[in-house]
C-alpha positions in Angstrom: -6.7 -65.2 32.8 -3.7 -67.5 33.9 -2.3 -67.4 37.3 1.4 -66.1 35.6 -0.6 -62.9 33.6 -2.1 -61.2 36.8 1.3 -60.2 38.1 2.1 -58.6 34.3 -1.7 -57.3 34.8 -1.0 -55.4 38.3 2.5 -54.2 37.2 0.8 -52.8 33.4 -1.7 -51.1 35.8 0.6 -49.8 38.0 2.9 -48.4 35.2 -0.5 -47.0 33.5 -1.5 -44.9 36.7 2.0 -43.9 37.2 1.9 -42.3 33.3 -1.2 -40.7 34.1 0.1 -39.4 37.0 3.2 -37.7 35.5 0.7 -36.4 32.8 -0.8 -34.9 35.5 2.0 -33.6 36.8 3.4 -32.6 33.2 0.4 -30.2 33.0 0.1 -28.7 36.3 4.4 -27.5 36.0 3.5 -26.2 32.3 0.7 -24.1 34.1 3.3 -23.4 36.5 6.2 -22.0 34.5 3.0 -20.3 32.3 2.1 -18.5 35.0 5.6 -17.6 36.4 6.6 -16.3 32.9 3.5 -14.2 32.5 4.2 -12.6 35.6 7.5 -12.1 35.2 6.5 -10.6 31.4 3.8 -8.3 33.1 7.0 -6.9 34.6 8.9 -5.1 32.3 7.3 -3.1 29.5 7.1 -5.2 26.2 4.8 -5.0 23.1 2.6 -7.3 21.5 4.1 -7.7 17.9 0.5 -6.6 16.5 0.8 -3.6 18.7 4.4 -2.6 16.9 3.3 -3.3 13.8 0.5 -0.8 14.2 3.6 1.6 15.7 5.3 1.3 12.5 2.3 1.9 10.2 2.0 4.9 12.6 5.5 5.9 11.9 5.6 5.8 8.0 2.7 7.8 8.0 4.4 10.5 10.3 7.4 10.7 8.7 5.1 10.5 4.9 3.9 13.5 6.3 6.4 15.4 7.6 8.6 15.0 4.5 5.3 16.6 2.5 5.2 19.2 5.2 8.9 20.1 5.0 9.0 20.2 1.5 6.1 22.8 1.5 7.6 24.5 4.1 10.6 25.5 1.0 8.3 26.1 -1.8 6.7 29.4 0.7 10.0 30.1 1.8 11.3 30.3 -2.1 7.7 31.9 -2.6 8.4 34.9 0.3 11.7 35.3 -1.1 11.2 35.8 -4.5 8.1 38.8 -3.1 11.0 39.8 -1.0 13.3 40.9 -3.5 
């Protein structure tokens, strides 16, 4: 090592550490604003988007069977009128 590449060597090191330190800093904010959204989330009420789709399964099946339900629901009221009259 020459007398002129120590200087470049300290200043490389120093710009090395100062990387790893903003790394360091870099992943303690993302846990940071991580945390601060999550608790702001936790907040209000949302849904996971596995959780809705589940909902709308839920749903079409309802509905599936209410239209069956409402449609049988006229056949016996055609069926009582016809015994009615």
């Amino acid at each position: 090592m020459t007398h002129q590449q120590q200087p470049l060597d300290d200043i490389a090191e120093k710009i090395a550490g100062g990387i790893r330190m903003l790394g360091g800093l870099k992943q303690g904010a993302e846990a940071q604003v991580r945390g601060i959204v999550e608790n702001a989330l936790s907040q209000f009420d949302v849904v996971t988007h596995e959780r809705m789709q589940v909902q709308e399964v839920m749903l079409k099946k309802a509905k599936e069977e209410l239209h069956a339900l409402e449609a049988r629901v006229a056949e016996l009221e055609a069926a009582l009128k016809k015994l009615s009259q």
